[in-house]
C-alpha positions as CSV (number, residue, x, y, z in Angstrom):
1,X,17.6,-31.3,-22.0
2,X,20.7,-29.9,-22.3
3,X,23.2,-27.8,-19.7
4,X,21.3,-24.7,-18.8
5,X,22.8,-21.8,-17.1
6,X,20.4,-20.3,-14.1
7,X,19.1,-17.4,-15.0
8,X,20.2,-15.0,-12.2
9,X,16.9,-13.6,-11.0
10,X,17.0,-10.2,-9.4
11,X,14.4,-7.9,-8.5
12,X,13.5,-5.0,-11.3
13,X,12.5,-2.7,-8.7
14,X,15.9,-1.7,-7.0
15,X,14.4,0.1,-4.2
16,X,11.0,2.0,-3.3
17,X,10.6,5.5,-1.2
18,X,7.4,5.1,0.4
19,X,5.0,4.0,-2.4
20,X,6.8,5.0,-5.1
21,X,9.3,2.4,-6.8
22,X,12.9,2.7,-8.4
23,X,13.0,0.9,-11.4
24,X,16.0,-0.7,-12.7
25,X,14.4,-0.1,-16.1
26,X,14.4,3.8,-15.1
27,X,17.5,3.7,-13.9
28,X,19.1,3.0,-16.7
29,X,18.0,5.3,-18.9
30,X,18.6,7.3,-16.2
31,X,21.9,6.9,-15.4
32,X,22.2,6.9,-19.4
33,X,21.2,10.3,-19.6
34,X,23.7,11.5,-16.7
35,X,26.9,9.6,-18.0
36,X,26.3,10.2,-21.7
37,X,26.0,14.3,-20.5
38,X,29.1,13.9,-18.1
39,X,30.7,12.1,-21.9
40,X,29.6,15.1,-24.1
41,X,30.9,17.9,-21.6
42,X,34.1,16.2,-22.0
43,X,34.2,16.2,-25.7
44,X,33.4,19.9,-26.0
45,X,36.0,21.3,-23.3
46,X,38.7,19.4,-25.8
47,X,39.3,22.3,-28.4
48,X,42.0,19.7,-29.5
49,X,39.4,17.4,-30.8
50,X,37.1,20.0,-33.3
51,X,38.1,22.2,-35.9
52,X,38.0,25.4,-36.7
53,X,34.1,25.7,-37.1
54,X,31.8,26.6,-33.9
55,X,31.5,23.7,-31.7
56,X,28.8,23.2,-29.1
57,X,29.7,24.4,-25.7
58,X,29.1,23.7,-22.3
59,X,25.5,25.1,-22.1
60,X,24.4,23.5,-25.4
61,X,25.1,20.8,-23.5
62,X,23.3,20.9,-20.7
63,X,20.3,21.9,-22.8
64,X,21.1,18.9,-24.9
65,X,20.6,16.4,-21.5
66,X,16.6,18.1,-21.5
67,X,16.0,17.8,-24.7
68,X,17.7,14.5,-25.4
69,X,15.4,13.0,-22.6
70,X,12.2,14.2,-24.7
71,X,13.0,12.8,-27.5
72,X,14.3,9.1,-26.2
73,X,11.1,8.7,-24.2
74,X,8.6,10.5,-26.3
75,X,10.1,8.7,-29.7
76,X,10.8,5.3,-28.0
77,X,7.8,5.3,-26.6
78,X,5.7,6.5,-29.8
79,X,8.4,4.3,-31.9
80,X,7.7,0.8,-30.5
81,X,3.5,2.0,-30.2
82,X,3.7,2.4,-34.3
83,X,6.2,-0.5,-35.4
84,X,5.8,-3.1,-33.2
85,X,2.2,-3.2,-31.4
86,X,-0.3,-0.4,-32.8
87,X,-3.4,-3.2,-32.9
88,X,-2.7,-3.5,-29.1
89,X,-2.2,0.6,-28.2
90,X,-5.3,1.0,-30.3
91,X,-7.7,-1.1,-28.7
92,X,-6.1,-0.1,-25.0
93,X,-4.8,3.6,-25.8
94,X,-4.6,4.4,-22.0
95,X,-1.6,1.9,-22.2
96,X,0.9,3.7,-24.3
97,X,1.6,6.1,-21.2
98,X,2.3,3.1,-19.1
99,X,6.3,3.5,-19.8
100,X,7.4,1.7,-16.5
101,X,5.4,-1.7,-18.0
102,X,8.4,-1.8,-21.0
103,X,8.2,-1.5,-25.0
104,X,10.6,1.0,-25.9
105,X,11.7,1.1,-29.5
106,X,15.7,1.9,-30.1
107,X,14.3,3.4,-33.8
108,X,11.7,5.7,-32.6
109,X,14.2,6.9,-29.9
110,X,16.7,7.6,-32.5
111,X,13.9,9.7,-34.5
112,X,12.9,11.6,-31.3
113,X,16.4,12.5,-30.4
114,X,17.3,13.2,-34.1
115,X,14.3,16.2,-33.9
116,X,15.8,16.9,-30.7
117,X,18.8,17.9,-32.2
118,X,17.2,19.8,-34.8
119,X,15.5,22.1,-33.1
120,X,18.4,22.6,-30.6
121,X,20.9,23.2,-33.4
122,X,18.8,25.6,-34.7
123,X,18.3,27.1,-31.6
124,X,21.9,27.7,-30.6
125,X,23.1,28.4,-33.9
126,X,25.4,25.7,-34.8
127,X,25.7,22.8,-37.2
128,X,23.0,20.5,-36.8
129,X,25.6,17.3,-38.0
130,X,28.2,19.2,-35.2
131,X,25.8,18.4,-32.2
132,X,24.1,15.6,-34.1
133,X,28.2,13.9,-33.7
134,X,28.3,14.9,-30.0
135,X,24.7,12.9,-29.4
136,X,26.4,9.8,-31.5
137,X,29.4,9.0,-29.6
138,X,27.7,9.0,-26.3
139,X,24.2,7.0,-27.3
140,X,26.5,3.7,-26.7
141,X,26.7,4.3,-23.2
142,X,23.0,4.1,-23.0
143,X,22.2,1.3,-25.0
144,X,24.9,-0.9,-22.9
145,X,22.5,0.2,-19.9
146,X,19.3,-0.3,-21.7
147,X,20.2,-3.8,-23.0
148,X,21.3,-4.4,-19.4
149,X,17.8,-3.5,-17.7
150,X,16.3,-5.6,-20.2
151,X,18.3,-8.7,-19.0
152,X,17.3,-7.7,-15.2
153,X,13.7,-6.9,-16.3
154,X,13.5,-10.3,-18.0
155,X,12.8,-9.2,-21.6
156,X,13.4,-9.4,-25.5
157,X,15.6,-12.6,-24.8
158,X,16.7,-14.3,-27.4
159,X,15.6,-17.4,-29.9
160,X,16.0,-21.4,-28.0
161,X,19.3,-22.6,-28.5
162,X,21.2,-25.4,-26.9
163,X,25.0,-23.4,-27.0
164,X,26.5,-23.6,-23.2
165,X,25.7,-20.6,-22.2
166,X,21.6,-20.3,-22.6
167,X,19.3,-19.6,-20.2
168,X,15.8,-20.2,-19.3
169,X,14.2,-16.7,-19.0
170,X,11.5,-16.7,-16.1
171,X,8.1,-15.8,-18.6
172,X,9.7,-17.2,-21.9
173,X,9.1,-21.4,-20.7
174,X,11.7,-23.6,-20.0
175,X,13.6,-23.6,-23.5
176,X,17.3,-22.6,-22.9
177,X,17.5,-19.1,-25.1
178,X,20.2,-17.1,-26.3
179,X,20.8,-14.1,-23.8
180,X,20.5,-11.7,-26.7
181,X,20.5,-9.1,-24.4
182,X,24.1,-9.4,-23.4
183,X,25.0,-9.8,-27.3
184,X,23.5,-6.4,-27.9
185,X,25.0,-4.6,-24.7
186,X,28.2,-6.0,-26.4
187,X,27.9,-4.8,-29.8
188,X,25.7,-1.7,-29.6
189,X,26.9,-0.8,-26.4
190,X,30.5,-1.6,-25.7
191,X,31.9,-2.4,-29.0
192,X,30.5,0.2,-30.8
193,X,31.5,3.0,-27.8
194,X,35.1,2.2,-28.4
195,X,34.7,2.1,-32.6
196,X,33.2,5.8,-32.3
197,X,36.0,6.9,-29.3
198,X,38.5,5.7,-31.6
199,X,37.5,7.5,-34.5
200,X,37.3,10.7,-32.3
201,X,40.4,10.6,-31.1
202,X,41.9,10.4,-34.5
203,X,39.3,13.1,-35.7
204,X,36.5,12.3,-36.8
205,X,34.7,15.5,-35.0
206,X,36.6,17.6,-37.4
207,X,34.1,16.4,-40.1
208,X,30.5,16.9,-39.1
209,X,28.4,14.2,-39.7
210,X,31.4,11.7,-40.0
211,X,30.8,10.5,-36.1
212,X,26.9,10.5,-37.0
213,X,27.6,8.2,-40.2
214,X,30.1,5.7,-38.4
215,X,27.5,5.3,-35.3
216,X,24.7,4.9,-37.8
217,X,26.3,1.9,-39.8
218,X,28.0,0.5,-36.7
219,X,24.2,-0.1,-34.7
220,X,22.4,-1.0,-38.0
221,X,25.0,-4.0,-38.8
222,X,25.2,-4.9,-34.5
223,X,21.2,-4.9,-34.0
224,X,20.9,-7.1,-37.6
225,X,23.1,-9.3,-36.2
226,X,22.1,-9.5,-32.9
227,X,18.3,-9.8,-34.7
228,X,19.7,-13.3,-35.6
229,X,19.7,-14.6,-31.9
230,X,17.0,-12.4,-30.6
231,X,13.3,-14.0,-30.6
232,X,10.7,-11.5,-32.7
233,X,8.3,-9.8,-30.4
234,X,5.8,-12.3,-30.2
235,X,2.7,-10.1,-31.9
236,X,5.0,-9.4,-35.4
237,X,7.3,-12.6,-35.5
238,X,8.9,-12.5,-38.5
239,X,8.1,-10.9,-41.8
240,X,9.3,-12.2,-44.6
241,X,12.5,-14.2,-45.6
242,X,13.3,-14.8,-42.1
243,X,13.4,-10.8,-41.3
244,X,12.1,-8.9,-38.3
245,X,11.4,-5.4,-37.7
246,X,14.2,-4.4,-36.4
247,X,16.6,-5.4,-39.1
248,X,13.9,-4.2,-42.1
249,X,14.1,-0.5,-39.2
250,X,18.1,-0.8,-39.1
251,X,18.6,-0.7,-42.9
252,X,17.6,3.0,-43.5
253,X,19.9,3.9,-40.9
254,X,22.4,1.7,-42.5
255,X,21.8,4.2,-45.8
256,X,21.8,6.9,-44.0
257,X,25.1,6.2,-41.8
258,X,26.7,5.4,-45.6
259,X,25.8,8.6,-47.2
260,X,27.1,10.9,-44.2
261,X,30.6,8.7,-44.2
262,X,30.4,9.4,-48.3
263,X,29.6,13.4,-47.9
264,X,32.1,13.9,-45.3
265,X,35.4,11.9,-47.1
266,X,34.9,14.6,-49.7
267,X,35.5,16.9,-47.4
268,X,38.7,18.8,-46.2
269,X,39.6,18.3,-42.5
270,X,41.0,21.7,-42.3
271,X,37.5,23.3,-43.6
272,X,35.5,21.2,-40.7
């Protein structure tokens, strides 16, 4: 068998108040929420950074942290009962509210917190893209902290693979595997954070939708390619041609992310 890295065990349940359990898994989404709101309020007090257009302010934003949290839960949750186990959910329906037990879909999430935004937009009174490119540059921050609590949780590790650094994941046998976690915290989280702060900093929130477009191709292509080192979930393994759900559910997004970058180079910086 060859070299294998120990897998560096540690507790999922950080801490528990009386009966009641702190979940690494919570946390992170969590501490998601929090940062990516602490993110945002920084992008909307720089007046530098917008253009002429109405900009969400301050208070959009702390409405934003509310109704952000619906829609990642509600649409993760829903998202990963609908793509990737309804046979299960439907024969045990009690389960789906069982969050804290895992099985969150990035997709679904993005679907919950692109109504989210809707309604909100519509609410306030501004640009749905404008708020929609606020929400975009900070999602990274969360995915980073997802794909780290799915490391600690063990779970969604990646295919068996003899490269120096696999590990054998406690539930998943003792094949060495990819850490495909880690690759997607890279990517999705910390690569793809500094790709969208770049592009704000040279302007990119002066055309709405253009933040939205960039983050949409930039997690499509990471989670395909991560999809390359990450074993299918077990009940769907792969579909066809060597794809899995979630590169067939990052395509869309792919088209989408294209179209916005499209509408928004025809556009005039000054008129954003």
């Amino acid at each position: 068998m060859p070299f294998v890295i120990a897998y560096p065990v540690i507790d999922p349940v950080l801490i528990s108040i009386g009966p009641f359990p702190i979940r690494w898994y919570a946390l992170a989404y969590i501490s998601g929420l929090v940062i990516g709101w602490a993110y945002a309020q920084y992008l909307v007090r720089r007046p530098s950074l917008w253009g002429p257009s109405p900009r969400p302010d301050a208070t959009c934003i702390d409405d934003l942290l509310v109704y952000a949290a619906i829609g990642v839960i509600l649409g993760g949750r829903l998202g990963y009962v609908l793509f990737y186990n309804p046979a299960f959910y439907l024969d045990h329906p009690v389960d789906v509210f069982k969050v804290w037990q895992g099985g969150m879909s990035f997709h679904g999430g993005f679907a919950g917190t692109v109504v989210a935004v809707y309604v909100l937009a519509r609410r306030r009174g501004i640009l749905v893209l404008r708020l929609g490119d606020v929400v975009s540059a900070v999602v990274p921050i969360g995915l980073f902290l997802g794909r780290i609590a799915n490391f600690i949780k063990p779970e969604l590790w990646g295919r068996s693979s003899n490269v120096p650094w696999a590990m054998a994941f406690p539930g998943a046998g003792p094949v060495p595997r990819h850490p495909s976690q880690l690759y997607e915290a890279a990517l999705e989280g910390v690569v793809l954070f500094l790709i969208l702060f770049i592009a704000v900093r040279l302007g990119a929130l002066r055309r709405p939708g253009l933040v939205t477009g960039i983050f949409a191709v930039g997690y499509g292509v990471a989670r395909i390619i991560c999809e390359f080192f990450r074993e299918p979930d077990p009940q769907l393994g792969f579909l066809f041609g060597g794809a899995t759900m979630g590169m067939l559910l990052s395509l869309p997004l792919i088209a989408v992310g294209v179209v916005l970058i499209l509408r928004t180079a025809r556009q005039k910086a000054a008129l954003a």
